[in-house]
mmJSON file of the N, C-alpha and C atoms, coordinates in Angstrom:
{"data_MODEL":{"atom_site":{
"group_PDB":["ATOM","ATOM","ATOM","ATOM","ATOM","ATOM","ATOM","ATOM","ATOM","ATOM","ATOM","ATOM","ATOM","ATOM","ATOM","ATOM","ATOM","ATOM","ATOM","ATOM","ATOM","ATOM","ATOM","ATOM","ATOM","ATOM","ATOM","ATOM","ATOM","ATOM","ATOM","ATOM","ATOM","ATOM","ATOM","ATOM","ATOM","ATOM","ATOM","ATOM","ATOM","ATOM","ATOM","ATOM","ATOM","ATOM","ATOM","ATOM","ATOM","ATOM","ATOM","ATOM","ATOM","ATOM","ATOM","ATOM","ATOM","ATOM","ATOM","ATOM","ATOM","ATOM","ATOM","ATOM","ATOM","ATOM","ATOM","ATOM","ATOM","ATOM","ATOM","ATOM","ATOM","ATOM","ATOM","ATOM","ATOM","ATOM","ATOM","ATOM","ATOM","ATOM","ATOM","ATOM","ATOM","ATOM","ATOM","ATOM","ATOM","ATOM","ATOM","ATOM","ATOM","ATOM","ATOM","ATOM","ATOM","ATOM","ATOM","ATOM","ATOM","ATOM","ATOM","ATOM","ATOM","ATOM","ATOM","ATOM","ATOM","ATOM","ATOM","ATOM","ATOM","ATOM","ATOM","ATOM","ATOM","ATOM","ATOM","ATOM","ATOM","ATOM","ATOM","ATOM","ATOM","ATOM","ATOM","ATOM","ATOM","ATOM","ATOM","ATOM","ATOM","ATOM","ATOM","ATOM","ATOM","ATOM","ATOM","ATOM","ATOM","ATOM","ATOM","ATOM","ATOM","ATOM","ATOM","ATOM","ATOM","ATOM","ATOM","ATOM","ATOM","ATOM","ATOM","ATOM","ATOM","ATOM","ATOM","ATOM","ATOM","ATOM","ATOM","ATOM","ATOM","ATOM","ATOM","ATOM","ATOM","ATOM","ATOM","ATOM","ATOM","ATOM","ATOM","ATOM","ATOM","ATOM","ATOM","ATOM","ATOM","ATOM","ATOM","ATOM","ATOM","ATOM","ATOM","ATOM","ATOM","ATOM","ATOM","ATOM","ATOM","ATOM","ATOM","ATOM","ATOM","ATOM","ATOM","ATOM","ATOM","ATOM","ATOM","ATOM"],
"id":[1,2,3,4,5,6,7,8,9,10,11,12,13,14,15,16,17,18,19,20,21,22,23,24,25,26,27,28,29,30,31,32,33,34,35,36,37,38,39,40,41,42,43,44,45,46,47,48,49,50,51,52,53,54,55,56,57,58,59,60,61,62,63,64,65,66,67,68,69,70,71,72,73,74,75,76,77,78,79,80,81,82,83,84,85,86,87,88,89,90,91,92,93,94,95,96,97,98,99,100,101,102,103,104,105,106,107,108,109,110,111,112,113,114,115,116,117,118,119,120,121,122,123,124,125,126,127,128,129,130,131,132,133,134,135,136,137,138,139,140,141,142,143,144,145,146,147,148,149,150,151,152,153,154,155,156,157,158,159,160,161,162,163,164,165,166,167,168,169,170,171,172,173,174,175,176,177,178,179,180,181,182,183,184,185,186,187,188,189,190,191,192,193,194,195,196,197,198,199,200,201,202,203,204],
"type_symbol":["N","C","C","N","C","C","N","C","C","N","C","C","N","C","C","N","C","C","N","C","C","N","C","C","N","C","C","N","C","C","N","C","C","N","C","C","N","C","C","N","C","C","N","C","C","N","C","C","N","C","C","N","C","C","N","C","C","N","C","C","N","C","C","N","C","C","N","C","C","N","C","C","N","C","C","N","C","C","N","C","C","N","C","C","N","C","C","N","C","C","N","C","C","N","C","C","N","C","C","N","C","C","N","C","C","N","C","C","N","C","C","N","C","C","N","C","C","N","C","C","N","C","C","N","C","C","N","C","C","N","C","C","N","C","C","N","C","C","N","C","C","N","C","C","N","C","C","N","C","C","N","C","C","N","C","C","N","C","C","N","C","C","N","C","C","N","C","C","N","C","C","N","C","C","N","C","C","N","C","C","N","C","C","N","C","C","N","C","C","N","C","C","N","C","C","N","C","C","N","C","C","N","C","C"],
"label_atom_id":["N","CA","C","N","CA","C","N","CA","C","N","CA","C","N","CA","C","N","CA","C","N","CA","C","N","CA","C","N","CA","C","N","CA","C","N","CA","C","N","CA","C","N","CA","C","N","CA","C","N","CA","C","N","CA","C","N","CA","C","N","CA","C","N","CA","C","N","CA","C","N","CA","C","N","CA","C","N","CA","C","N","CA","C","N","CA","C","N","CA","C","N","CA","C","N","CA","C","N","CA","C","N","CA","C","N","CA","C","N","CA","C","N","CA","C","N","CA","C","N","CA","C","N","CA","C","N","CA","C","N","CA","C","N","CA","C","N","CA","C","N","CA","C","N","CA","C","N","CA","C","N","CA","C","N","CA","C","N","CA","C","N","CA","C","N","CA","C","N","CA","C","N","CA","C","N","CA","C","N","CA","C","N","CA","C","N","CA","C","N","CA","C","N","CA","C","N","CA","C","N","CA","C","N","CA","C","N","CA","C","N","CA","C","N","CA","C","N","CA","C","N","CA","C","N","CA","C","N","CA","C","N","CA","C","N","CA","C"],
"label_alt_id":[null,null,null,null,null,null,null,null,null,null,null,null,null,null,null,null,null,null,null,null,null,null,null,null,null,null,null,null,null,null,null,null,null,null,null,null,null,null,null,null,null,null,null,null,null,null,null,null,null,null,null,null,null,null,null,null,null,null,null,null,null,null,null,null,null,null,null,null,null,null,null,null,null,null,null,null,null,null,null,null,null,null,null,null,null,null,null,null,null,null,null,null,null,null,null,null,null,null,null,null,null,null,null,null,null,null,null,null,null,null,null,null,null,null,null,null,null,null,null,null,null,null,null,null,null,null,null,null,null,null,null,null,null,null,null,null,null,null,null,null,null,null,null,null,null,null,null,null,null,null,null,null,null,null,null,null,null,null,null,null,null,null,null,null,null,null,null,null,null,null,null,null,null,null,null,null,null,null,null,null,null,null,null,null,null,null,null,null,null,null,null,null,null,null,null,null,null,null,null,null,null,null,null,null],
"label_comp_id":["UNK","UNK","UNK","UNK","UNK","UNK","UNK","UNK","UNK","UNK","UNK","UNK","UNK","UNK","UNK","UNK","UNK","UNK","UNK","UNK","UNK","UNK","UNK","UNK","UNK","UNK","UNK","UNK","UNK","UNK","UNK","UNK","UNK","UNK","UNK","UNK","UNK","UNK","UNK","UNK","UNK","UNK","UNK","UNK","UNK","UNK","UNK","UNK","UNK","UNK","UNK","UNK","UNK","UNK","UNK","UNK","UNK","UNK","UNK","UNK","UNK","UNK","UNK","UNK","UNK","UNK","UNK","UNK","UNK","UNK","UNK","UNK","UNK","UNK","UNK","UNK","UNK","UNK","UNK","UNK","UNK","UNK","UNK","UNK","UNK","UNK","UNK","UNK","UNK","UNK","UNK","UNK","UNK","UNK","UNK","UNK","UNK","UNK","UNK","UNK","UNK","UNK","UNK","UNK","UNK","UNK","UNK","UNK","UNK","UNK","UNK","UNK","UNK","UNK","UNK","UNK","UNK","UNK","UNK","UNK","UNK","UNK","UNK","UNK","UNK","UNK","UNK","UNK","UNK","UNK","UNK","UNK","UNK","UNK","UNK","UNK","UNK","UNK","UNK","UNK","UNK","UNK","UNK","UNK","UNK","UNK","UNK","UNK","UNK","UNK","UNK","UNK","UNK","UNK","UNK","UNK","UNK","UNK","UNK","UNK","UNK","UNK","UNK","UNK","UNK","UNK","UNK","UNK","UNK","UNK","UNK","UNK","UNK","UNK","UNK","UNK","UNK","UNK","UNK","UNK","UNK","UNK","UNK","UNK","UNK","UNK","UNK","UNK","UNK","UNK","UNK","UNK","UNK","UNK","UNK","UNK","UNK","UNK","UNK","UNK","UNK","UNK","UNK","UNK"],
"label_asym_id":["A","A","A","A","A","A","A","A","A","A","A","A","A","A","A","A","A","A","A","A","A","A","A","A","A","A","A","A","A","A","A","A","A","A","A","A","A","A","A","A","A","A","A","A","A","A","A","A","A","A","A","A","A","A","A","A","A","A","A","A","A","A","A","A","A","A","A","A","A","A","A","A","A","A","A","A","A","A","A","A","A","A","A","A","A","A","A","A","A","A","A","A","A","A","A","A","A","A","A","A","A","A","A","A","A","A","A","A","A","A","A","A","A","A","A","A","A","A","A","A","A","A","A","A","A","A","A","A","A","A","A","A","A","A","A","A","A","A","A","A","A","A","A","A","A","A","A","A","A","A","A","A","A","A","A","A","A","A","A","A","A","A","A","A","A","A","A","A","A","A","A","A","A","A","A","A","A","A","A","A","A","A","A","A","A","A","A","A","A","A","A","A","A","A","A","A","A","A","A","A","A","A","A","A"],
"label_entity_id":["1","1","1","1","1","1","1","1","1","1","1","1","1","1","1","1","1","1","1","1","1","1","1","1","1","1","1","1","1","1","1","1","1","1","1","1","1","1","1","1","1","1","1","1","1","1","1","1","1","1","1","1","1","1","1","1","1","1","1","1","1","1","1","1","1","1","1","1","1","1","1","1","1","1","1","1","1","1","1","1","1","1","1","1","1","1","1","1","1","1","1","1","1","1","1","1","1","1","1","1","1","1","1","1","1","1","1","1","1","1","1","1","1","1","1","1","1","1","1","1","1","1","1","1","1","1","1","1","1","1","1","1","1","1","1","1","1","1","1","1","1","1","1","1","1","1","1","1","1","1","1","1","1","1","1","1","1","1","1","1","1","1","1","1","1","1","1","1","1","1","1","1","1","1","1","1","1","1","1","1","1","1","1","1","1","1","1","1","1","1","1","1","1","1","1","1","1","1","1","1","1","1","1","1"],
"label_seq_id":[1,1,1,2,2,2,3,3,3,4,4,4,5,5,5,6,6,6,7,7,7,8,8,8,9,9,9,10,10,10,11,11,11,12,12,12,13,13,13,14,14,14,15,15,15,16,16,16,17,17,17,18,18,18,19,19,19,20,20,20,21,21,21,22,22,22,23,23,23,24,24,24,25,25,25,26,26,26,27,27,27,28,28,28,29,29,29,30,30,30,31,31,31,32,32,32,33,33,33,34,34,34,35,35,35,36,36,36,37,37,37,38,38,38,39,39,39,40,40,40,41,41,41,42,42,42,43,43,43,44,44,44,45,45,45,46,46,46,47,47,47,48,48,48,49,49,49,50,50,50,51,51,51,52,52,52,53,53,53,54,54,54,55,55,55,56,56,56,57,57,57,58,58,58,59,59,59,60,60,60,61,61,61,62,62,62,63,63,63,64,64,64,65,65,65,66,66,66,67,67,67,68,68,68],
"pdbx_PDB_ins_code":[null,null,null,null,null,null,null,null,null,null,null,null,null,null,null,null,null,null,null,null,null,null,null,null,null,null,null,null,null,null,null,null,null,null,null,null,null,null,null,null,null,null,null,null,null,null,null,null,null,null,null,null,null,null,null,null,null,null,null,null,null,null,null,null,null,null,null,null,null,null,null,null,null,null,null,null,null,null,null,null,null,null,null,null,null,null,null,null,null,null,null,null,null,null,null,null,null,null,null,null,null,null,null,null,null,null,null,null,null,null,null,null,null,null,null,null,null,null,null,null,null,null,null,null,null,null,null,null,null,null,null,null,null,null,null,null,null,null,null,null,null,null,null,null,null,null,null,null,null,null,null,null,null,null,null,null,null,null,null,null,null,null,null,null,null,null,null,null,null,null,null,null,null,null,null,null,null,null,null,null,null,null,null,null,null,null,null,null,null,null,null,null,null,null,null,null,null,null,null,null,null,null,null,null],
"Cartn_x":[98.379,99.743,99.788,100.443,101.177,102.465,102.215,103.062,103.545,105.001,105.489,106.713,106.187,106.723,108.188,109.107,109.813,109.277,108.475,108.05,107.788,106.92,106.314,107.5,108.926,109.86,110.206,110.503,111.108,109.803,109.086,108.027,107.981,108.135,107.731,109.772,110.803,111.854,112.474,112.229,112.614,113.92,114.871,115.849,117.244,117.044,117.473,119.213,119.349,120.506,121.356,122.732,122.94,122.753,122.106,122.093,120.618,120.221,118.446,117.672,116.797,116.246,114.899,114.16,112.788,112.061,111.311,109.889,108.447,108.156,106.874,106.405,104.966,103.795,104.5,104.389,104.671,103.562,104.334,104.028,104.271,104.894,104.822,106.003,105.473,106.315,106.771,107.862,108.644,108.483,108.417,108.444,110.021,110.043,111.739,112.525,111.801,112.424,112.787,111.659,111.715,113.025,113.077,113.894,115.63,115.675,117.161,117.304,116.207,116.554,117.156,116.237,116.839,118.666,118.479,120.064,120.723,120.935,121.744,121.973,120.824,121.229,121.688,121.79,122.137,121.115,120.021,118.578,118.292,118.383,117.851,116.47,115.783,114.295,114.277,113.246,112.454,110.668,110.895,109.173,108.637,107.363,106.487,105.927,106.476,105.536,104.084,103.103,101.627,101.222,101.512,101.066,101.476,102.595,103.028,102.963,103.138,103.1,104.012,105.117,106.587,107.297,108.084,109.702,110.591,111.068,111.917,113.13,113.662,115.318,115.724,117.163,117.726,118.85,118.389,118.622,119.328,118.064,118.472,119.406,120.419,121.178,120.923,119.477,118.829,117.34,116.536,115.467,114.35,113.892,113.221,111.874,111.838,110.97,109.301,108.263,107.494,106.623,106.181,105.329,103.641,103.355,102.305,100.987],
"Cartn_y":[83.731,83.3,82.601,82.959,82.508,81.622,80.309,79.752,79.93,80.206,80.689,79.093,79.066,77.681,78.009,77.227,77.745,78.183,76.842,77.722,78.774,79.525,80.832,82.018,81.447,82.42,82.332,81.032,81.545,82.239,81.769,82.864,83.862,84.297,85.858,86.752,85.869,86.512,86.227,85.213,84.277,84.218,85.11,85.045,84.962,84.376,84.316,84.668,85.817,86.426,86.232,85.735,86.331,87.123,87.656,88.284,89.531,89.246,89.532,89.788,91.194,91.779,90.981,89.974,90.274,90.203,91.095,91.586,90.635,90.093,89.515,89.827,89.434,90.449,89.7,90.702,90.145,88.543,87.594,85.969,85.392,85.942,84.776,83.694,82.924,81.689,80.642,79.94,79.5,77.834,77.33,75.679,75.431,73.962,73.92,74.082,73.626,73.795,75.406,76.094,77.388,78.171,77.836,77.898,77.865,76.38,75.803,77.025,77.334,78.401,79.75,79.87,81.447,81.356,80.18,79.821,79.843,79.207,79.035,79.979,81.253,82.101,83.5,82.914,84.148,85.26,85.03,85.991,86.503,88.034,89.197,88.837,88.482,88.247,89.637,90.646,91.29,91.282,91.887,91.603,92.844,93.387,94.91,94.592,95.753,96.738,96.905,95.591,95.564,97.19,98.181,99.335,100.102,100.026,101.2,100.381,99.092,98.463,98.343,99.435,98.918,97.795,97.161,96.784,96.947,96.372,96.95,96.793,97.632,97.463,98.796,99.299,100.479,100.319,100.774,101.064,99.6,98.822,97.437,98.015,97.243,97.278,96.827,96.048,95.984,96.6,97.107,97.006,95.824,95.699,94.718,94.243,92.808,91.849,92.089,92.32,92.329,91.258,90.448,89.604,89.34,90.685,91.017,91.036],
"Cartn_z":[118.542,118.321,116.957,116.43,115.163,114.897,114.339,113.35,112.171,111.633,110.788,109.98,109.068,108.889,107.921,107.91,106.563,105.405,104.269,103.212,103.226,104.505,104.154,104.262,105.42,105.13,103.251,103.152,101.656,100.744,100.504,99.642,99.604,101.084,101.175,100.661,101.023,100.538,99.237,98.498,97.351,97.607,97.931,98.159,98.904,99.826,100.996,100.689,102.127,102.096,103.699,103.583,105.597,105.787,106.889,107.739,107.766,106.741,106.88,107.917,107.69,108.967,108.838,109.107,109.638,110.15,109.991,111.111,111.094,112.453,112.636,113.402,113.641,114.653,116.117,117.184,118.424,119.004,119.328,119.774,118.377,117.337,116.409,116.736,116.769,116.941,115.49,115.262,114.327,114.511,113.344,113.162,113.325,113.675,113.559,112.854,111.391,110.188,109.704,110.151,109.968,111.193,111.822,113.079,112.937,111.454,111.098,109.696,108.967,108.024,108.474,109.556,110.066,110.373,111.285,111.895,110.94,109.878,108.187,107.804,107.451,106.842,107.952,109.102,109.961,109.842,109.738,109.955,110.969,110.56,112.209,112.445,113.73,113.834,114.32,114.497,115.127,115.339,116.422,116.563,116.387,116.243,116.355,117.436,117.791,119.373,119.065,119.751,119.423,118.941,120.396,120.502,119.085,118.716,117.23,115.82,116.147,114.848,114.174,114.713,113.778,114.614,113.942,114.062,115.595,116.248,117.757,117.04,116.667,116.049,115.972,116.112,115.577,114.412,113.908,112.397,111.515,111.06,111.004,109.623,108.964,108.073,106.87,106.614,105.693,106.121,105.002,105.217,105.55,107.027,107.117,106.62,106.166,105.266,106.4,106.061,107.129,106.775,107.539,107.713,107.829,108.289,109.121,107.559],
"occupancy":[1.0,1.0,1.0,1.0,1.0,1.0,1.0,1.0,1.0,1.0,1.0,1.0,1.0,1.0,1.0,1.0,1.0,1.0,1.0,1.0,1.0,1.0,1.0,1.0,1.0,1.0,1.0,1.0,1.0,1.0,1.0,1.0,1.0,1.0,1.0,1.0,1.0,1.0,1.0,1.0,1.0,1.0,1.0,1.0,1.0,1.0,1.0,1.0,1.0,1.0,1.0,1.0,1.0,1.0,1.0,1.0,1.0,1.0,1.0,1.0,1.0,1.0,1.0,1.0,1.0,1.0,1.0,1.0,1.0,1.0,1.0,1.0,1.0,1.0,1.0,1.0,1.0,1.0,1.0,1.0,1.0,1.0,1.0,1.0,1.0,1.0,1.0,1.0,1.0,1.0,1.0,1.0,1.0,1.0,1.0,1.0,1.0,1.0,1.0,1.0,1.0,1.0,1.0,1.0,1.0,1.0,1.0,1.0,1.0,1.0,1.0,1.0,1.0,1.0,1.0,1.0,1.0,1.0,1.0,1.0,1.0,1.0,1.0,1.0,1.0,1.0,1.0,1.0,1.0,1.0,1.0,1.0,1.0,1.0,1.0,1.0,1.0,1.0,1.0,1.0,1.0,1.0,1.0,1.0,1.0,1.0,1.0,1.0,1.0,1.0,1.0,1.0,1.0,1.0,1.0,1.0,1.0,1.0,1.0,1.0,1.0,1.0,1.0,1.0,1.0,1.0,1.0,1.0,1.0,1.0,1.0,1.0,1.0,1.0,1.0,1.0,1.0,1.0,1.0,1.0,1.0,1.0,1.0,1.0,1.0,1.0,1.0,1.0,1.0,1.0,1.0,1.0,1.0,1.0,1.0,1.0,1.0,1.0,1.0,1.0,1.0,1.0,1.0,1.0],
"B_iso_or_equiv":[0.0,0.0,0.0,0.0,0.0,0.0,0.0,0.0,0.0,0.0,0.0,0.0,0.0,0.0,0.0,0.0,0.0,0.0,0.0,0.0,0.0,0.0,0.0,0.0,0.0,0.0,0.0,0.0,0.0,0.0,0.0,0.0,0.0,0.0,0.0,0.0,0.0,0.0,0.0,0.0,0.0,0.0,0.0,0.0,0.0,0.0,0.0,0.0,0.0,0.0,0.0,0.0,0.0,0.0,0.0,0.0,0.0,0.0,0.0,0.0,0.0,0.0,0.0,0.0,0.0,0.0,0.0,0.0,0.0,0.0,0.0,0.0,0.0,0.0,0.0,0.0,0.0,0.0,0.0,0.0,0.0,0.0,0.0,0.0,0.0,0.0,0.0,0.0,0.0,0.0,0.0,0.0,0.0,0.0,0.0,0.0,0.0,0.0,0.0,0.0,0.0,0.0,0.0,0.0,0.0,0.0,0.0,0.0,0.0,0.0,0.0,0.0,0.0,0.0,0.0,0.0,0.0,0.0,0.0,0.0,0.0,0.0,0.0,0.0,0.0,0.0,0.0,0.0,0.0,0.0,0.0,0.0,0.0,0.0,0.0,0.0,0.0,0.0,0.0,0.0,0.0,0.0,0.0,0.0,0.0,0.0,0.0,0.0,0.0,0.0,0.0,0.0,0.0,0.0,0.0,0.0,0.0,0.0,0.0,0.0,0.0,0.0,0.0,0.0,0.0,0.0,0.0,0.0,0.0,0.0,0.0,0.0,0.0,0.0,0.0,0.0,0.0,0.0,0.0,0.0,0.0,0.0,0.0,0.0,0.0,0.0,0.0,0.0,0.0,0.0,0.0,0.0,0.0,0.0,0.0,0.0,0.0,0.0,0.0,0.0,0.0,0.0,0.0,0.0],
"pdbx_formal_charge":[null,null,null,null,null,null,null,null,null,null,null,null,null,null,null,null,null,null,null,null,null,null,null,null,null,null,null,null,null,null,null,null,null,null,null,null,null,null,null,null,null,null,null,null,null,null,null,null,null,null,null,null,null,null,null,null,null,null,null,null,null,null,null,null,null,null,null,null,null,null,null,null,null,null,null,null,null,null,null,null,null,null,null,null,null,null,null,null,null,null,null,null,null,null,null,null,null,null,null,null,null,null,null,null,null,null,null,null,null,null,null,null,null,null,null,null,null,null,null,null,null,null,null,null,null,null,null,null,null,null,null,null,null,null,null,null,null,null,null,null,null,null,null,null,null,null,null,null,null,null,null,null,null,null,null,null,null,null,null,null,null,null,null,null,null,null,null,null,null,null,null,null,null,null,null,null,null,null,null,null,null,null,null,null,null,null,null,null,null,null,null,null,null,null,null,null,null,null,null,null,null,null,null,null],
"auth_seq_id":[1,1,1,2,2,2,3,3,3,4,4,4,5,5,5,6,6,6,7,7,7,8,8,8,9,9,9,10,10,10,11,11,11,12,12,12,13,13,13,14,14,14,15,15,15,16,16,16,17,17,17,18,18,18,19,19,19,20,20,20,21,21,21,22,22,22,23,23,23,24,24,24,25,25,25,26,26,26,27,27,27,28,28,28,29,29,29,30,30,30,31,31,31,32,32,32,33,33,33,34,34,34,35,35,35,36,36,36,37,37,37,38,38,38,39,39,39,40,40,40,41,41,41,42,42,42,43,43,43,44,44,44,45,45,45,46,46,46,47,47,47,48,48,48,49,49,49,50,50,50,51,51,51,52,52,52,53,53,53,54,54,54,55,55,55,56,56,56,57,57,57,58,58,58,59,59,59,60,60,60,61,61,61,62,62,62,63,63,63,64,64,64,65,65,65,66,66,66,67,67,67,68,68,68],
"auth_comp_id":["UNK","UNK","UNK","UNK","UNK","UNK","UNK","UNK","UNK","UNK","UNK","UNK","UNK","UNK","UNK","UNK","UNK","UNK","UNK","UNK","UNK","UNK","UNK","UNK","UNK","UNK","UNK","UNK","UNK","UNK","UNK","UNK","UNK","UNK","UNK","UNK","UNK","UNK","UNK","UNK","UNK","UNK","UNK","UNK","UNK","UNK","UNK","UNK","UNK","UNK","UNK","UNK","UNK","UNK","UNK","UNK","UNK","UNK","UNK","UNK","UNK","UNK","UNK","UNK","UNK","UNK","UNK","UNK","UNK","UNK","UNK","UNK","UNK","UNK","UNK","UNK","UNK","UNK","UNK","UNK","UNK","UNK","UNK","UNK","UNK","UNK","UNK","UNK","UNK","UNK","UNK","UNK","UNK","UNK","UNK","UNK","UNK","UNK","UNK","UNK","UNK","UNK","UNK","UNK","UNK","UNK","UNK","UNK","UNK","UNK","UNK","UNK","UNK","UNK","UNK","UNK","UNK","UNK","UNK","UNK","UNK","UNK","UNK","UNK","UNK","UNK","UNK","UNK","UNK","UNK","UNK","UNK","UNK","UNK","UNK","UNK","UNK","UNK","UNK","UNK","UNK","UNK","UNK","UNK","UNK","UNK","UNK","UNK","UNK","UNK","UNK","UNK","UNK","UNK","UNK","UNK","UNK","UNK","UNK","UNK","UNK","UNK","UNK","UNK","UNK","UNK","UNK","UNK","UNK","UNK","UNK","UNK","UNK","UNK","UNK","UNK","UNK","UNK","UNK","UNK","UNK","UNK","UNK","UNK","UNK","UNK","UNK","UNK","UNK","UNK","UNK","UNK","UNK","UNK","UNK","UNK","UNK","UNK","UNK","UNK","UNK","UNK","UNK","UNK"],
"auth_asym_id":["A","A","A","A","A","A","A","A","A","A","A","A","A","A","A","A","A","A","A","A","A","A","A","A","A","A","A","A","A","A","A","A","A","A","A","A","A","A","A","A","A","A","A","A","A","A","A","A","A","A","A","A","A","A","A","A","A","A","A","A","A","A","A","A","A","A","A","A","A","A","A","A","A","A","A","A","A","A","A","A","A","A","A","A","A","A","A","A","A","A","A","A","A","A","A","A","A","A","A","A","A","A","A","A","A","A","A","A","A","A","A","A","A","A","A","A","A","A","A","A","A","A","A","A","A","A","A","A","A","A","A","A","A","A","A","A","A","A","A","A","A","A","A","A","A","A","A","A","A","A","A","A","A","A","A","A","A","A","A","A","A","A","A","A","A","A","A","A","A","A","A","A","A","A","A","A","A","A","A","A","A","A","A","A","A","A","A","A","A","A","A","A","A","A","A","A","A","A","A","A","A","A","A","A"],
"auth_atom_id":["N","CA","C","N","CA","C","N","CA","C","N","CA","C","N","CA","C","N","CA","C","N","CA","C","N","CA","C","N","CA","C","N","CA","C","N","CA","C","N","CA","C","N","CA","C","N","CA","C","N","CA","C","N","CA","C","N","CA","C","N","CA","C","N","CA","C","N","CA","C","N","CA","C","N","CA","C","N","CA","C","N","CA","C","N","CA","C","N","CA","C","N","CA","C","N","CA","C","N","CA","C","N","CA","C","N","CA","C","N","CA","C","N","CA","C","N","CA","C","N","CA","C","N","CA","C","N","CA","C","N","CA","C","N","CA","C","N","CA","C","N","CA","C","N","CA","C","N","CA","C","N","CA","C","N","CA","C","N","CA","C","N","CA","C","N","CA","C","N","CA","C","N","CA","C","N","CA","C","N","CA","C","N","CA","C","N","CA","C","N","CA","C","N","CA","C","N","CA","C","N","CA","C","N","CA","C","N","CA","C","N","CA","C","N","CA","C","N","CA","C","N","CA","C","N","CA","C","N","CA","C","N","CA","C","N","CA","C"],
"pdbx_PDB_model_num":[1,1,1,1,1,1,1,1,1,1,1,1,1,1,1,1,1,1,1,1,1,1,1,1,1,1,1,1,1,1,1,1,1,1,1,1,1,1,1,1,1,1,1,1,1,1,1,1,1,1,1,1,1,1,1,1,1,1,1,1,1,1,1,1,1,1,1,1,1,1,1,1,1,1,1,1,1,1,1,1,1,1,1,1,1,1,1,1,1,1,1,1,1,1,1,1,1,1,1,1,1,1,1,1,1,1,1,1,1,1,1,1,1,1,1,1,1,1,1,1,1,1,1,1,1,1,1,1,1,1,1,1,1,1,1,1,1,1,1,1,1,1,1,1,1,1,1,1,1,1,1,1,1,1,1,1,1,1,1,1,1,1,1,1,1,1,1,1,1,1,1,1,1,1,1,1,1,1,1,1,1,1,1,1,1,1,1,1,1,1,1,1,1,1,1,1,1,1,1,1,1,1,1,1]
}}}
């Protein structure tokens, strides 16, 4: 299981947009702070299906940020 803190959301997007697709490995779990960023910017979470490795979403509206 994984912790995902804010900084590491902003690094990995520099740019934070509403409504943003992204993707983290299935059990990752979020700091609070990281938790109040997603909420703010209205951020799509998805997780990957251990078994395939992609994304569980249909046809996200941005291309999703991957984490993994």
């Amino acid at each position: 299981m994984r912790i995902v803190t804010e900084a590491e959301i902003r690094s990995k997007i520099r740019k934070p947009e509403p409504g943003i697709v992204l993707c983290f490995p299935a059990g990752t779990r979020f700091s609070p702070s990281a938790t109040d960023f997603i909420k703010q910017w209205h951020m799509e979470i998805h997780f990957e299906k251990p078994t395939s490795g992609g994304c569980e979403s249909t046809e996200p509206l941005r291309p999703p940020v991957s984490f993994v």
